[in-house]
N, C-alpha and C positions, 0 to 999 in steps of 0.2 A: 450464397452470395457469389456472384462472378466476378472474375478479375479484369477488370479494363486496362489496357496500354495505355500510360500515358504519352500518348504518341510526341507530341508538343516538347515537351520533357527533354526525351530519349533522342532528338532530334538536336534540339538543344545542345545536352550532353553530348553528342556526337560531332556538330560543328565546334564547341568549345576545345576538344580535343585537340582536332584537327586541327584549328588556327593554332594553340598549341605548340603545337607539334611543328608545326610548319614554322613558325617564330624561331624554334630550338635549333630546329637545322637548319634554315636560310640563313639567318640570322645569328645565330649564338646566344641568344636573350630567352630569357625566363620572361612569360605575361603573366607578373604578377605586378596586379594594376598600381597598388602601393607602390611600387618602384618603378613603373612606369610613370605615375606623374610625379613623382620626386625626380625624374629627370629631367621629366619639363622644365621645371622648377629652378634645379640648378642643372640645366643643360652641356653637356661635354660636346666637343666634337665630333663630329657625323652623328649623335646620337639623335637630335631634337625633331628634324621632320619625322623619322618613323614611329617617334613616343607624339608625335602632334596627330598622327594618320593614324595612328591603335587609338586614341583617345577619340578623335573623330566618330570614327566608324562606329565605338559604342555609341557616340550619341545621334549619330546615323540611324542607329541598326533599333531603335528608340523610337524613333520616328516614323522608320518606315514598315516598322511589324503591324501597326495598326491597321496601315492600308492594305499588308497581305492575310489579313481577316486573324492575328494573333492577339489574344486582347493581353494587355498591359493589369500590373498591379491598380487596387482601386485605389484612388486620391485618399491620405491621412487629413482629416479633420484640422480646420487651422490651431486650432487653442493645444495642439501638439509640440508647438515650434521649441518652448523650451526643453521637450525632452527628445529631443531630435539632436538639438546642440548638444546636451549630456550625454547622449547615445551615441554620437559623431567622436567626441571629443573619448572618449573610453574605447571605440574600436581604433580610433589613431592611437592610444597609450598601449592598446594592445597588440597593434601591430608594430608600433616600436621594440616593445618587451621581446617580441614573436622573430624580430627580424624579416617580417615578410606578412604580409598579409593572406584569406582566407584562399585566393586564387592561384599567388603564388605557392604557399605549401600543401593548400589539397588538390589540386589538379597540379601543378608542373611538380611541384616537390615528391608528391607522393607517386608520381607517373616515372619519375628516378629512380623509386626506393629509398629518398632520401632519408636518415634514420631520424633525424631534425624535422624532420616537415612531417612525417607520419604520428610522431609525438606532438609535435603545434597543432596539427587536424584534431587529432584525439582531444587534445586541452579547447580548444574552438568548441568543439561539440560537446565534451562534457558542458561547456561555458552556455552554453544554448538550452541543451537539454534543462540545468536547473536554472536558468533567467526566464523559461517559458512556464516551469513548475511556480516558480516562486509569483510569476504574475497570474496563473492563474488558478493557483489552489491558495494562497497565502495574505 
């Protein structure tokens, strides 16, 4: 068996970084998207155009992957909607719980050493690993 790069991926991962990164020290802000539109939300001063322009850009950057030949996740079936809302409504209690959501503590928290965000990733992922077992051995 040979091992393929996933190039797409690693490319990926490497811009996510980077804006990242660039957020932390331009800025002083963590892109961690949960608290990026909780600012929207309840917006502070100077805060609300660059949490309006990070949020854009995701649904930007949505848009125009298609046309640079990147394909997108496939469409979820409609007769899903109810368990989208359950699934919605359990990653917001979780990232309440969590204080930060999946972006903010495994990429900017754990790119710290943050000792909090490396133990939230860890709990995320055990959280995955058996909600994946559980749908599909059980």
């Amino acid at each position: 068996m040979m091992f393929v790069i996933p190039w797409d991926a690693l490319i990926g991962g490497m811009l996510l970084g980077l804006s990242a990164s660039l957020l932390l020290v331009v800025n002083g802000r963590v892109a961690g998207i949960s608290g990026v539109l909780a600012g929207l939300l309840k917006p502070m001063k100077g805060e609300f155009s660059w949490r309006l322009l990070f949020v854009m850009g995701m649904v930007a950057a949505s848009l125009i992957a298609p046309v640079l030949g990147f394909e997108l996740p496939a469409s979820l079936p409609m007769n899903t909607s109810v368990w989208l809302v359950v699934a919605g409504l359990l990653v917001g209690l979780g990232t309440k719980l969590a204080n930060g959501c999946t972006s903010g503590h495994g990429i900017c928290g754990m790119g710290r050493l943050s000792k909090r965000s490396i133990i939230a990733t860890c709990v995320f992922m055990a959280s995955a690993i058996i909600t994946v077992f559980i749908r599909l051995h059980v």
